[in-house]
C-alpha positions as CSV (number, residue, x, y, z in Angstrom):
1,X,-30.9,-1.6,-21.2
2,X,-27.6,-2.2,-18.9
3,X,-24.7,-0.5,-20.4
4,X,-22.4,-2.4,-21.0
5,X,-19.3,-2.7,-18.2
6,X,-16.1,-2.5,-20.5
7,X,-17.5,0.5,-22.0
8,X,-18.6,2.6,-18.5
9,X,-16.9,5.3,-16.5
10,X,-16.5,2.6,-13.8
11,X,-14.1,0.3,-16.2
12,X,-12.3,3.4,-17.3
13,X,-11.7,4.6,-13.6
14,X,-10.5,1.0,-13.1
15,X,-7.9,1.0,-15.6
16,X,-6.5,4.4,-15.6
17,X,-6.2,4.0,-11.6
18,X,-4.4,0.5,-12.1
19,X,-1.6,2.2,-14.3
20,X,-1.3,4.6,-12.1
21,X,-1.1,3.1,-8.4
22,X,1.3,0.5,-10.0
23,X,3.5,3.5,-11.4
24,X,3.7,5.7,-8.9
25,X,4.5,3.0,-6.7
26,X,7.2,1.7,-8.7
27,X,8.6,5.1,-8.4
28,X,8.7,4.6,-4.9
29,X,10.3,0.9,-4.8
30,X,13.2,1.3,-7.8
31,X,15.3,3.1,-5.0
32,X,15.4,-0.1,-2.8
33,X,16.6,-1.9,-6.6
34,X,19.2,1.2,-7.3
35,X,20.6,1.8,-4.5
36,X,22.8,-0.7,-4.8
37,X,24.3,0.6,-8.2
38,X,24.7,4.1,-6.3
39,X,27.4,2.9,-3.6
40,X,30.3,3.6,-5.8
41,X,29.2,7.2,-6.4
42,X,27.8,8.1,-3.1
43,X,29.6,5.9,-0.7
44,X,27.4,4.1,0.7
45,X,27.1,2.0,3.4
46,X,24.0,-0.6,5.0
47,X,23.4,2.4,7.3
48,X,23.0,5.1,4.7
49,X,20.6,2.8,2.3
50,X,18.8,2.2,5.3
51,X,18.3,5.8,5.7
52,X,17.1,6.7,2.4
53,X,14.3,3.8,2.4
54,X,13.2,5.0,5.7
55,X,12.9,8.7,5.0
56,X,11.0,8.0,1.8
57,X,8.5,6.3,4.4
58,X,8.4,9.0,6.5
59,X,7.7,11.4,4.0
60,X,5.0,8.9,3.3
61,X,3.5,8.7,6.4
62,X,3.2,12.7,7.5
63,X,1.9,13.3,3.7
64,X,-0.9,10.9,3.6
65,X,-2.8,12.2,6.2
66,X,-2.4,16.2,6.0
67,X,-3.2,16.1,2.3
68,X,-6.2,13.7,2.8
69,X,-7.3,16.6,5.4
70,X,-6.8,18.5,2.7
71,X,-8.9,17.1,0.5
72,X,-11.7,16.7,2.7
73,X,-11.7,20.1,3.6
74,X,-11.3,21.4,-0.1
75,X,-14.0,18.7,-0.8
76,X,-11.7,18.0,-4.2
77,X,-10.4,15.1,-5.1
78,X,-9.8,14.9,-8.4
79,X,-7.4,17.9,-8.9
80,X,-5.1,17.0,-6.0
81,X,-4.7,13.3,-7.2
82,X,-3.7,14.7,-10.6
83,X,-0.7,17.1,-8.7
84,X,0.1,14.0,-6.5
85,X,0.7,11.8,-9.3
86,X,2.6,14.9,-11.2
87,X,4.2,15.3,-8.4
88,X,5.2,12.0,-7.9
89,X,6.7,11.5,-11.6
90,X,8.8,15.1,-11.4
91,X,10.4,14.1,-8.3
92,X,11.1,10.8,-9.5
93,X,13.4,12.6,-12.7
94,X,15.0,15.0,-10.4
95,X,16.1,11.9,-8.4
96,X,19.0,11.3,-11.6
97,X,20.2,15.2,-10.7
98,X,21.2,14.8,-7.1
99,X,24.8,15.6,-6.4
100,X,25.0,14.7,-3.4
101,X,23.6,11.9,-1.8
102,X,21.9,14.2,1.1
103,X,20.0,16.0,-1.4
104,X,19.1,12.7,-3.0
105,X,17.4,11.6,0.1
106,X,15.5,15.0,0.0
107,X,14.1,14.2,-3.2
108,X,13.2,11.0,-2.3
109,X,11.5,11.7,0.6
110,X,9.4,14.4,-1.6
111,X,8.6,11.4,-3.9
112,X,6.9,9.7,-0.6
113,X,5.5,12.6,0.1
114,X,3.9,12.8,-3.2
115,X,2.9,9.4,-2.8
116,X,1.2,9.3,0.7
117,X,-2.2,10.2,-0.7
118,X,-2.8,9.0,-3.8
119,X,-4.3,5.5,-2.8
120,X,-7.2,7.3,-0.2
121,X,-8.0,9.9,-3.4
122,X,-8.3,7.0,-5.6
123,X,-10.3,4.9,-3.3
124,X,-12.4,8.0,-2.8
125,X,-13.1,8.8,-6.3
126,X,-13.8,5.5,-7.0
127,X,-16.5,4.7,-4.1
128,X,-18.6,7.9,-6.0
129,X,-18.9,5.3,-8.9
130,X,-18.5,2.3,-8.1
131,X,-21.5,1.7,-5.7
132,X,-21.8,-0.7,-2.7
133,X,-21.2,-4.2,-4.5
134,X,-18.7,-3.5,-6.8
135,X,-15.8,-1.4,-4.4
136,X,-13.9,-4.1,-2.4
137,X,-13.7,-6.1,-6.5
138,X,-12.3,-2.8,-8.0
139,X,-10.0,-1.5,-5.3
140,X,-8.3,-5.0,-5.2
141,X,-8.1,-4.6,-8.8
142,X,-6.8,-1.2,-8.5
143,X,-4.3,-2.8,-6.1
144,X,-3.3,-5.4,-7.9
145,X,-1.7,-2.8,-10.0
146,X,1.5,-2.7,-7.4
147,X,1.1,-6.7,-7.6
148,X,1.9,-6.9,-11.1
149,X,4.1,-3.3,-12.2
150,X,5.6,-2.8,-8.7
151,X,6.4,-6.2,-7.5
152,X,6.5,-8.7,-10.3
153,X,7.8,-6.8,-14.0
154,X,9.3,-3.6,-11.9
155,X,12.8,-5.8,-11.0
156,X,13.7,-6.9,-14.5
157,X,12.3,-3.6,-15.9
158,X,14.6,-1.3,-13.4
159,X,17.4,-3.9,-13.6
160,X,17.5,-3.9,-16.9
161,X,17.3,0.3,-17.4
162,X,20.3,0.5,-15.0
163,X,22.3,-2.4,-17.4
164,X,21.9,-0.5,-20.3
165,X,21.8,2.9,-19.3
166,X,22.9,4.5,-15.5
167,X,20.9,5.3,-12.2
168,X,20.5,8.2,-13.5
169,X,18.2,7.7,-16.9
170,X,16.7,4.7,-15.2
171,X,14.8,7.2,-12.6
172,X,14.0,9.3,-15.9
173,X,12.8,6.5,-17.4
174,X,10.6,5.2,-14.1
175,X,9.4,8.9,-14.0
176,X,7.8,9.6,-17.5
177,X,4.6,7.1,-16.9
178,X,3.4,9.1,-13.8
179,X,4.1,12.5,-16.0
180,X,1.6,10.7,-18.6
181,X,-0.6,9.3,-16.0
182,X,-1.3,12.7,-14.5
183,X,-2.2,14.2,-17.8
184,X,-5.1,11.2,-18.5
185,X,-6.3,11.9,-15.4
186,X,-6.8,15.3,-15.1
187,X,-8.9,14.8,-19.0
188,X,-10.9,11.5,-18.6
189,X,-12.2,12.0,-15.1
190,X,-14.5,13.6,-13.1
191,X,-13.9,15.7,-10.2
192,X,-16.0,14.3,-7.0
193,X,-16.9,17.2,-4.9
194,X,-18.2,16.5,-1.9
195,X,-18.2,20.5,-0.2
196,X,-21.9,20.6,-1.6
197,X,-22.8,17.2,0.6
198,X,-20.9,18.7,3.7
199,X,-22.7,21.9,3.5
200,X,-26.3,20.1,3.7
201,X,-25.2,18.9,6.8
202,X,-23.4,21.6,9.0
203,X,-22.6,19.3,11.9
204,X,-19.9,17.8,9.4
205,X,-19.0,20.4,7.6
206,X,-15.1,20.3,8.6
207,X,-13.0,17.3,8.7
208,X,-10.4,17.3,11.0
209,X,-8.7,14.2,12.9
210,X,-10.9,14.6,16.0
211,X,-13.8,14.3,13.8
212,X,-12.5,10.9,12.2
213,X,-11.4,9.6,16.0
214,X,-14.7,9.4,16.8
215,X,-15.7,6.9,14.7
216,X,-14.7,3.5,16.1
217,X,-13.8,1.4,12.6
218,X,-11.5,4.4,12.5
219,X,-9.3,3.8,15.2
220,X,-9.5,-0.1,15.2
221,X,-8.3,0.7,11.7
222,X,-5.2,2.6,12.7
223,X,-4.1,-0.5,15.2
224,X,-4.7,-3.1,12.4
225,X,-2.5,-1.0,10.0
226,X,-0.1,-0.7,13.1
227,X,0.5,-4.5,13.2
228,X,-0.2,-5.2,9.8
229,X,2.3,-2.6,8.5
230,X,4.6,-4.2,11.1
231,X,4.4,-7.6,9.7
232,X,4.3,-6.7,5.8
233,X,7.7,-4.7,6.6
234,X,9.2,-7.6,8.3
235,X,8.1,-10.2,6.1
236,X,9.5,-8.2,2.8
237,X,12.6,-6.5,4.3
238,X,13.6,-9.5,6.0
239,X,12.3,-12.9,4.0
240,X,15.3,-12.7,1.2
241,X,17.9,-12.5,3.6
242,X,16.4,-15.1,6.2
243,X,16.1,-17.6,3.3
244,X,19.9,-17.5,2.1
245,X,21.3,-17.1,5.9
246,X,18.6,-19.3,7.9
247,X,17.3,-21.7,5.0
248,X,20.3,-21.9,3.2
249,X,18.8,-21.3,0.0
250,X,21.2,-20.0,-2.9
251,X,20.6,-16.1,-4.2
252,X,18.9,-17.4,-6.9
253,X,16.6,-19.9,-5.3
254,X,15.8,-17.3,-3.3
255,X,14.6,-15.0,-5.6
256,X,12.9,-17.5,-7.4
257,X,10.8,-18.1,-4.3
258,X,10.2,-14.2,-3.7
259,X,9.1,-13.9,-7.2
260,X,6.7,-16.9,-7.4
261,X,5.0,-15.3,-3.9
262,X,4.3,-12.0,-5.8
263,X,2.8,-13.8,-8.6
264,X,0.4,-15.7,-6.3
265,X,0.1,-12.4,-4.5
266,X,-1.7,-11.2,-7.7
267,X,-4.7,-13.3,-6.9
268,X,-4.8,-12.4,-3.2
269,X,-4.9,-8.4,-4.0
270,X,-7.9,-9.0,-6.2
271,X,-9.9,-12.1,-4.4
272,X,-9.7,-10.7,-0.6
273,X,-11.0,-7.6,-1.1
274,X,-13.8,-8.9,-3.6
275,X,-14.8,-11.9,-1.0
276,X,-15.2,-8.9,1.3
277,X,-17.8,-7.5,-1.1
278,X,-19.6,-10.7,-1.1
279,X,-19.4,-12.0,3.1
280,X,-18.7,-8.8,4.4
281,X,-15.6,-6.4,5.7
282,X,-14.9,-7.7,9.2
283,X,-15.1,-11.3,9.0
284,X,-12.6,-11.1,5.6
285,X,-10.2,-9.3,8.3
286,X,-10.7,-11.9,10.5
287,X,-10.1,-14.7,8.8
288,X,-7.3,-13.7,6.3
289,X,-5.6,-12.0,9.0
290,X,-5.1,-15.6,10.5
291,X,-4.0,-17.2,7.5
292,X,-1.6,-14.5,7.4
293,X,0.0,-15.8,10.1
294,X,1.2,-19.3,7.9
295,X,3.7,-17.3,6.1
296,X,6.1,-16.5,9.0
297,X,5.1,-19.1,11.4
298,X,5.9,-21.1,8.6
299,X,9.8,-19.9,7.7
300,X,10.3,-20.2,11.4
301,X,9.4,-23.4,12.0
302,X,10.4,-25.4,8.8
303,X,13.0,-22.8,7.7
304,X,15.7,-25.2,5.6
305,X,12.2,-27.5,4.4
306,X,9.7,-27.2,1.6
307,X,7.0,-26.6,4.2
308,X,8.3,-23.3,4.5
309,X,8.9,-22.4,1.0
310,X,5.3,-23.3,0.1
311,X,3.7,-21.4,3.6
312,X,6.1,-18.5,1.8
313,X,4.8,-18.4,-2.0
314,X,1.1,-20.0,-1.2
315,X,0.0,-17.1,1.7
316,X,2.3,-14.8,1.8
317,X,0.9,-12.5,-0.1
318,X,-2.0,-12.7,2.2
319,X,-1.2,-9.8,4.8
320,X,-0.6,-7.4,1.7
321,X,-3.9,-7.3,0.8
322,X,-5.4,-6.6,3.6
323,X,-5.0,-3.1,3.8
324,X,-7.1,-1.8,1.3
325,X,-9.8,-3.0,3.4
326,X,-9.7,-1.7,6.7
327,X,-7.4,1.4,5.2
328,X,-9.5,2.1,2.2
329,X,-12.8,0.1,1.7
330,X,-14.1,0.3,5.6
331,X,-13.6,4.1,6.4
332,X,-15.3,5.0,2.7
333,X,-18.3,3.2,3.7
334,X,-18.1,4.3,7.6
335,X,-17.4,8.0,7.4
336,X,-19.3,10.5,5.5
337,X,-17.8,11.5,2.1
338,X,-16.2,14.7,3.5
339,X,-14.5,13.1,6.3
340,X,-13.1,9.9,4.3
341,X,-9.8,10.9,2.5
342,X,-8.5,11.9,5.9
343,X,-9.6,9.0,7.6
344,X,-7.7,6.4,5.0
345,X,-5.1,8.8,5.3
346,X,-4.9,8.7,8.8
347,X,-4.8,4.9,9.4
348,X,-2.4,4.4,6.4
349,X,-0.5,7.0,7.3
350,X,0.2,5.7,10.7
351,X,0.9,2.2,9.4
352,X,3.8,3.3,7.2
353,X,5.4,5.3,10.1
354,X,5.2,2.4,12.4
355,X,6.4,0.0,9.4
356,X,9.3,2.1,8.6
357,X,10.4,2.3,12.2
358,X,10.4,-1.5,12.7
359,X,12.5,-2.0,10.0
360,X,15.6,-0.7,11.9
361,X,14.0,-1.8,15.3
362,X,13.8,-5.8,13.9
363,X,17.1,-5.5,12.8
364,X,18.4,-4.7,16.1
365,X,16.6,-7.8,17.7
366,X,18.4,-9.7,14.4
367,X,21.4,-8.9,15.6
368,X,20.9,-9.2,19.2
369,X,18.9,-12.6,19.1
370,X,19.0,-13.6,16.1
371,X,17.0,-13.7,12.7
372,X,14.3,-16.3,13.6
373,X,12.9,-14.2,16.0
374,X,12.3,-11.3,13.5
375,X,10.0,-14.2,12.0
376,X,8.3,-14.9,15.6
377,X,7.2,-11.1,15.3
378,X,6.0,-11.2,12.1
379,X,3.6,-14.2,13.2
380,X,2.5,-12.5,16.5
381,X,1.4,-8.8,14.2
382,X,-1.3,-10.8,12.0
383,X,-2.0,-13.0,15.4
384,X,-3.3,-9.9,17.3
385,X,-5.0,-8.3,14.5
386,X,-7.0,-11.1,14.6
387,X,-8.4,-10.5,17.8
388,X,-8.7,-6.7,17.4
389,X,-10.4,-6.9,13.9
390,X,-13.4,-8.4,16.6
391,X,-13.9,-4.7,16.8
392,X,-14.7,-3.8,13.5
393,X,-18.2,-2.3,12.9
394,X,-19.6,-3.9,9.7
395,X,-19.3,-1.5,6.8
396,X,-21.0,-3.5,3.8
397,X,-24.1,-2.6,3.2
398,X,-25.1,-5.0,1.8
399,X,-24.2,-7.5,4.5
400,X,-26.2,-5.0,7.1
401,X,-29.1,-5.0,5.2
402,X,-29.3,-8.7,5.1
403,X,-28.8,-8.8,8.5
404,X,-30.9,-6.1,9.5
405,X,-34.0,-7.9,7.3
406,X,-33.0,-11.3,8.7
407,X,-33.3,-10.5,12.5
C-alpha cells in the first residue's frame, strides 16, 4: 500500500526547506529594503548602498563553492546546512549592532557568506529522497519559497517592521525564523552521507573543482549562470527605475507592476522546473531561456505601452527560474553524489559574482548611453543561453531511458 504523500519524509523535506530558502533569503534582500532608512545614520550615498549589496554578493559567491567542496569532501550535508542557516539568522541580528557602517558591510557580507550554500545542500538532500520524477516538481517548490516570502510578503513585512519599530529590531525580527529554522532541521531530518558511496568507488573519492570540470553539463552550467545571472540582475536592479524614467510610469504604478510580476513569478518557479521533470532538462533550458528574452525585449521596445508592461508581469519571472535547473537539478543528476554540492556550488557561485559585478558595470553603460541599452543586454544574456544550453547533456532519466528504449 502507497503511503500516503502529505504524510512522507519527502513532503516534510519539502516544507521545512520552503520556509527556510524563503527565510534565509529574505535575510539577504531586507538590506536592499533598509538601506534606505539607514542614510540618516550612516551617511549614505548611491555609491555606498551600492557597496553593501555588492559585497553581500561577493560573500555569496566565494562561499558557495568552498563550502559545497566542503561538503563533498566531509560527505555531510545535513549538519553544515543546519550551521549555514544558523549562521545565516545570527548574522542577520548582529546586523542591528553595527556602529559603524563599515562593520555593517562586514556583517553583511558574512550573512552572504552564510547563504552561498544553502540552496546546493538543500537540492542535495533532497535528490537522496526525492527520486528521479519527483526532483525538478519539489526543487521549484522549494524555490518558490523566495517567490512568495522573499519577493511578494517580504516588502510589506520589512516595511512595516521598520514603520513601527527601527532598522535595528527589524533585522532582529528578519533573523529569529532562520534561528527556528535551523533548530527543525537539525531534529526532523536525516543526514545524507555520501563518504560511504565515495569510498566504493576510489576513483572519486575526493571532490575537488578539477574533478567537477570534467564533466561537460558542468561547465556549460557555469556559462548559462554567467548570462543568466547577468540578465536576472539587470532585469531586477534596473526594471523599477527604467519604468518611472523611460516609461514614465508613476512610483506607484510601478510597483504595482513589479509586484504583479512576482506573483506570476510564483507559477514560473514551480511549473518550469516540474515541466523539466516531465520533457526533459535541456530542451526546458532551451525553450524558456527564449521566452525569457520577451521581458526585456519587450520594455525596450514598447517602453511607455501596455505591450511592455504585460511582456514585464506575464514572463518576467521566466529567467528566475531557470537556475535551479542547470545550477541544481542537472549537476545532481550528472555528477556522482560526492562530487555534486560543489558542482551547484560552483556554477552558482560563479553566476552571483558575475551578477554582482554587472550591476555597477550596466550602470556605467546607463550613464554613458543610456538606460534602454541596459535593457538591450538583458535581451542578448537569455538570447545566448539559448544557443549554449545546445550543449547540455540530458540529465533526466527518465527522458534517457525513453530515448535509449525508443532508438
Amino acid at each position: 500500500m502507497k503511503k500516503n504523500f502529505f504524510r512522507s519524509y519527502e513532503f516534510r523535506l519539502i516544507v521545512f526547506f520552503f520556509l527556510t530558502w524563503g527565510f534565509v533569503f529574505l535575510s539577504r534582500s531586507s538590506l536592499g529594503y533598509l538601506l534606505p532608512t539607514m542614510v540618516e545614520d550612516f551617511d549614505l550615498n548611491n555609491s555606498l548602498i551600492g557597496q553593501a549589496n555588492m559585497w553581500q554578493t561577493i560573500g555569496f559567491a566565494i562561499s558557495a563553492p568552498l563550502i559545497g567542496a566542503l561538503s563533498d569532501k566531509t560527505g555531510y550535508r545535513k549538519r553544515i546546512l543546519v550551521f549555514a542557516v544558523l549562521a545565516t539568522g545570527i548574522f542577520t541580528v548582529l546586523s542591528a549592532l553595527a556602529p559603524t557602517f563599515w562593520l555593517l558591510v562586514v556583517i553583511r557580507f558574512l550573512v552572504g557568506a552564510s547563504l552561498g550554500p544553502i540552496f546546493p545542500l538543500i537540492v542535495a538532500i533532497m535528490a537522496d529522497s526525492s527520486g528521479s520524477k519527483g526532483i525538478g516538481r519539489n526543487v521549484g517548490i522549494v524555490n518558490a519559497g523566495v517567490s512568495i516570502i522573499a519577493n511578494m510578503l517580504g516588502p510589506t513585512l520589512v516595511t512595516q517592521l521598520v514603520t513601527f519599530t527601527n532598522w535595528q529590531m527589524t533585522f532582529v525580527f528578519i533573523g529569529i525564523p532562520s534561528l527556528l529554522l535551523a533548530l527543525i532541521i537539525w531534529k526532523f531530518t536525516k543526514e545524507v552521507n555520501t563518504k560511504d558511496t565515495a569510498a566504493s568507488e576510489p576513483e572519486q573519492s575526493t571532490s575537488s573543482y578539477k574533478d567537477v570540470l570534467k564533466y561537460r553539463n558542468v561547465k556549460i552550467g557555469i556559462l548559462l549562470s554567467v548570462f543568466c545571472m547577468s540578465s536576472l540582475w539587470i532585469l531586477y536592479s534596473f526594471g523599477p527605475l527604467y519604468l518611472t524614467e523611460i516609461g514614465l510610469l508613476s512610483t506607484s504604478r510601478m510597483g504595482f507592476s513589479m509586484s504583479a510580476m512576482g506573483v506570476v513569478g510564483i507559477a514560473w518557479v514551480i511549473l518550469i522546473p516540474m515541466i523539466s521533470d516531465y520533457v526533459g532538462r535541456k530542451p526546458t533550458v532551451i525553450f524558456f531561456s527564449a521566452v525569457a528574452i520577451l521581458a526585456p525585449l519587450g520594455l525596450f521596445l514598447f517602453p511607455q505601452t501596455w505591450v511592455g508592461i504585460a511582456a514585464l508581469i506575464g514572463v518576467g519571472g521566466v529567467i528566475g527560474s531557470l537556475p535551479p535547473i542547470f545550477m541544481n537539478i542537472v549537476p545532481t543528476e550528472s555528477l556522482p553524489a560526492n562530487l555534486s554540492a560543489t558542482a551547484s556550488s560552483l556554477i552558482m557561485g560563479l553566476g552571483e559574482l558575475v551578477g554582482a559585478l554587472v550591476i555597477g558595470l550596466s550602470g556605467t553603460l546607463a550613464d554613458t548611453f543610456g538606460l534602454k541599452v541596459v535593457m538591450i543586454s538583458g535581451a542578448v544574456a537569455p538570447l545566448l543561453m539559448v544557443f549554449i544550453a545546445f550543449g547540455l547533456i540530458e540529465s533526466n532519466k527518465q527522458k534517457k531511458k525513453q530515448k535509449t528504449s525508443s532508438v
